[in-house]
C-alpha distance (Angstrom), angle and dihedral (degrees) to the residues before:
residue distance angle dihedral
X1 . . .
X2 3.72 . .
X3 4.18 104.6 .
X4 4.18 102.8 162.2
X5 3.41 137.2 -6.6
X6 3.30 115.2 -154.1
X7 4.30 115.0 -169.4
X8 3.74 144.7 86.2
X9 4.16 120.9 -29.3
X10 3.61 104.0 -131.8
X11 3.33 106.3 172.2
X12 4.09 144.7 13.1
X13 3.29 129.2 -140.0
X14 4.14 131.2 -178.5
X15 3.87 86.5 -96.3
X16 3.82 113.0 -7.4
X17 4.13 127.9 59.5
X18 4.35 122.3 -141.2
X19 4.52 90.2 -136.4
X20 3.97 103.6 -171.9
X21 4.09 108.9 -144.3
X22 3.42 106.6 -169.5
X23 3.99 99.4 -34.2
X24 4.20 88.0 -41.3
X25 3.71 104.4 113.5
X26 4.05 108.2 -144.8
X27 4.12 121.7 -161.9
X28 3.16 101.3 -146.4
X29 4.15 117.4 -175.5
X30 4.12 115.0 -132.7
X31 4.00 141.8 175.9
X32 3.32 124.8 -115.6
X33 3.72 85.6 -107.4
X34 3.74 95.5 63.1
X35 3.63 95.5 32.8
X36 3.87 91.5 62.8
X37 4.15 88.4 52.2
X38 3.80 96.0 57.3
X39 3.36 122.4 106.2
X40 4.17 124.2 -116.5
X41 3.87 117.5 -71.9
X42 3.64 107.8 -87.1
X43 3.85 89.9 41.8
X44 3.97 132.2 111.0
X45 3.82 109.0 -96.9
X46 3.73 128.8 168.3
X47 3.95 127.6 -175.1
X48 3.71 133.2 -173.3
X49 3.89 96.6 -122.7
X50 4.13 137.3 -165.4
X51 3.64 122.3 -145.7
X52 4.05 117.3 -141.8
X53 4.02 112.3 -159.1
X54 3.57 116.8 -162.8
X55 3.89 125.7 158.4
X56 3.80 98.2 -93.5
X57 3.93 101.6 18.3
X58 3.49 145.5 59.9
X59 3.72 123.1 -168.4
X60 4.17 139.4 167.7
X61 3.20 132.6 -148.7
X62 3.77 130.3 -158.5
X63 3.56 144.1 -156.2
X64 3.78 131.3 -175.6
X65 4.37 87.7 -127.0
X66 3.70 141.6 18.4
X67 3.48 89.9 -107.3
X68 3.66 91.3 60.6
X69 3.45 91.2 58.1
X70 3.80 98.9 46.7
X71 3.80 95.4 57.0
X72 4.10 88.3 45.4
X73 4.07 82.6 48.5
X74 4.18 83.2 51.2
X75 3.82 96.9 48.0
X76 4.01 94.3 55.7
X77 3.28 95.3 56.5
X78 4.05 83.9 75.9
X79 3.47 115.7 103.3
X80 3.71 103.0 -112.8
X81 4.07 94.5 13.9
X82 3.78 103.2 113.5
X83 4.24 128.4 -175.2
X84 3.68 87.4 -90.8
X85 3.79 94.2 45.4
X86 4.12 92.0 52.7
X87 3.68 86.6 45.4
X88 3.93 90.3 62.7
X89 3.45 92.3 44.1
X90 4.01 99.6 48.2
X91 3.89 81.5 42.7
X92 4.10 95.7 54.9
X93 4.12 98.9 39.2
X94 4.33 108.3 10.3
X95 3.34 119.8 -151.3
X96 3.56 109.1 -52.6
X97 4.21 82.6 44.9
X98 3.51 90.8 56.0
X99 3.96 92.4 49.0
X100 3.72 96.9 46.8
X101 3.28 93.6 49.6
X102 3.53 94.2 56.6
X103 3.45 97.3 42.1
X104 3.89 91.8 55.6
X105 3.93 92.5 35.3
X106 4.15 90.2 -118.8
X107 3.80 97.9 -179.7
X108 3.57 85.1 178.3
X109 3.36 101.2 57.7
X110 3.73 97.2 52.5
X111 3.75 88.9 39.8
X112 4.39 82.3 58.9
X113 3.26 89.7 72.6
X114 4.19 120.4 104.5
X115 4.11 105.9 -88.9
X116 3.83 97.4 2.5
X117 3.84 114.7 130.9
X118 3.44 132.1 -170.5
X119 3.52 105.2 -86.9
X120 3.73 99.1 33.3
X121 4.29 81.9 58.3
X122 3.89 85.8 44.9
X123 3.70 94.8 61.5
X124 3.86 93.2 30.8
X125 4.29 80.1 68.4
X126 3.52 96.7 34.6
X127 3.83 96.6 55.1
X128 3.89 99.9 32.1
X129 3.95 103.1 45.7
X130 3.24 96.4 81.0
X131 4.09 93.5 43.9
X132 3.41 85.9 43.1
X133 4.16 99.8 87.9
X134 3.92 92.3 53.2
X135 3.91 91.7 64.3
X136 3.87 95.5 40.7
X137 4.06 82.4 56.8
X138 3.83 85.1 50.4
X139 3.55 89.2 48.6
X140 3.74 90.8 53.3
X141 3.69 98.7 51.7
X142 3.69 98.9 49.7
X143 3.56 121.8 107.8
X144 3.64 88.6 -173.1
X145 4.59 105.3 111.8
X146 3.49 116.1 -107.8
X147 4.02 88.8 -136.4
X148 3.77 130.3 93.6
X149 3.78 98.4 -117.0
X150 4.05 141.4 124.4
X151 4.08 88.9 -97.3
X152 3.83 88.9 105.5
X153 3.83 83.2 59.9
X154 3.82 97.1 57.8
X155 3.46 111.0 116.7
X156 3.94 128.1 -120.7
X157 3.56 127.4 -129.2
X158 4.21 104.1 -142.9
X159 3.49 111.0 -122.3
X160 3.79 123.8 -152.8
X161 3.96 105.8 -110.6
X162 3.72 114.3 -92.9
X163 4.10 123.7 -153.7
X164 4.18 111.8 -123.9
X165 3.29 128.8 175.0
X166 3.52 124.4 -108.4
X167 3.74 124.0 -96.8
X168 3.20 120.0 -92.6
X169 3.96 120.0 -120.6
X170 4.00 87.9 -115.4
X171 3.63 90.5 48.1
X172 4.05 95.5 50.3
X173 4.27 84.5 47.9
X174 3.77 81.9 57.1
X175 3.89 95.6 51.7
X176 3.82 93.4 45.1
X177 3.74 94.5 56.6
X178 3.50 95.4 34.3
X179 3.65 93.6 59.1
X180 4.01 91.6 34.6
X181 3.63 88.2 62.3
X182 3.70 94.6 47.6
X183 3.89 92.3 49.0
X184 4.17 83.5 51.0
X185 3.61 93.5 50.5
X186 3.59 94.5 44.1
X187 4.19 87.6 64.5
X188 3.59 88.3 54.8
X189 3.76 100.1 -95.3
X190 4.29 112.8 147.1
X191 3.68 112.3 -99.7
X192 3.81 85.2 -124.2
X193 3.66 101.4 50.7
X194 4.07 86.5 43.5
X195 4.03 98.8 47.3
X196 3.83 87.5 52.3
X197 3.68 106.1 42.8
X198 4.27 83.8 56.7
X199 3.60 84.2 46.6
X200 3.69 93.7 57.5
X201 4.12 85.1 40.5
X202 3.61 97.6 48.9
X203 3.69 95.7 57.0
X204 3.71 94.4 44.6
X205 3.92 90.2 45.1
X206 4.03 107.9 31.3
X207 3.73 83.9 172.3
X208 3.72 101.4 53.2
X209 3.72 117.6 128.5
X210 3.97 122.0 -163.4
X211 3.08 100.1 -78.9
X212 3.80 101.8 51.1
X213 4.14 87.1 43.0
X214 3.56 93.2 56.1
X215 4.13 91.7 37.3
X216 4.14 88.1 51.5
X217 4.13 87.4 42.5
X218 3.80 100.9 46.4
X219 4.59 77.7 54.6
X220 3.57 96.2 51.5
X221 3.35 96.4 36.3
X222 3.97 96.9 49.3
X223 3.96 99.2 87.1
X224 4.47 77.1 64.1
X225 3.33 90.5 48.0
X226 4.47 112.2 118.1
């Protein structure tokens, strides 16, 4: 399985990239999205990529983070969404589009997207809204930039493994509802509104991780939702 390439961009296309690796040329299929965050040709690149395997074709797909990916990964697991399909949809909203518009069941917003129709959004929201929290909590835990850049390329100085202590079970509350807030803010909700609806969740569910804050949030908070 193909999961990054990381090399020289050689060539664009309307919606798919040439990336050299070491003097092996890679097509690699992108969004418009994407497209418009890589570099010039003759520039480092690197994308996150998905391999589809059929009988008589092979074909990758990239995205400029792992988060990207994940949320393309979600999308094609609805009947009738194929690669191509979840490529127009990441292209038209992103990542945080995608997520609001599940959260706030914005048919139209999914159905903006290049080849959706009505029903096809329809089940897209039906089927996904409740997956939906588990990426966002994904999202909020990745260190990985949100930006179509060479950071990915960086390299990493090894470092000799170092003992720590295990978190403590206040200090793990204090991650989940750190990073549930930032996953709520991130669709647009007030930092006010956010902060106390996980305040109000966190002392009815002490044992709530991210994903259950922001799942229990996105509920209260839906009568706010615009």
């Amino acid at each position: 399985m193909i999961g990054k390439l990381s090399g020289r961009l050689d060539w664009r296309g309307q919606d798919q990239v040439l990336i050299d690796v070491r003097g092996v040329g890679y097509i690699v299929h992108v969004n418009e999205r994407t497209l418009a965050g890589l570099p010039s040709v003759g520039e480092a690149v690197s994308l996150y990529t998905e391999l589809l395997v059929r009988e008589d074709l092979l074909q990758l797909f990239g995205f400029p983070t792992m988060l990207d990916k994940e949320w393309h990964k979600l999308l094609t697991t609805v009947q009738g969404v194929g690669a191509k399909a979840a490529m127009a949809i990441m292209g038209t909203l992103g990542a945080d589009g995608v997520a609001r518009a599940l959260t706030l069941g914005d048919q139209r917003a999914i159905q903006a997207a290049p080849g959706v129709g009505p029903k096809l959004a329809q089940r897209v929201i039906l089927e996904l809204k409740s997956k939906a929290p588990s990426i966002m909590a994904m999202g909020a835990n990745m260190a990985v930039a949100a930006e179509a850049d060479d950071s990915v390329l960086e390299p990493v100085t090894p470092m000799a493994p170092r003992k720590q202590a295990a978190p403590t079970a206040a200090q793990n509350r204090a991650g989940f509802t750190a990073d549930a807030l930032s996953a709520l803010v991130n669709l647009g909700y007030g930092h006010g509104e956010a902060a106390q609806a996980i305040s109000t969740i966190a002392v009815d569910q002490p044992e709530a991780d991210t994903a259950a804050l922001i799942r229990a949030a996105l509920k209260l908070l839906a009568p706010k939702a615009r």
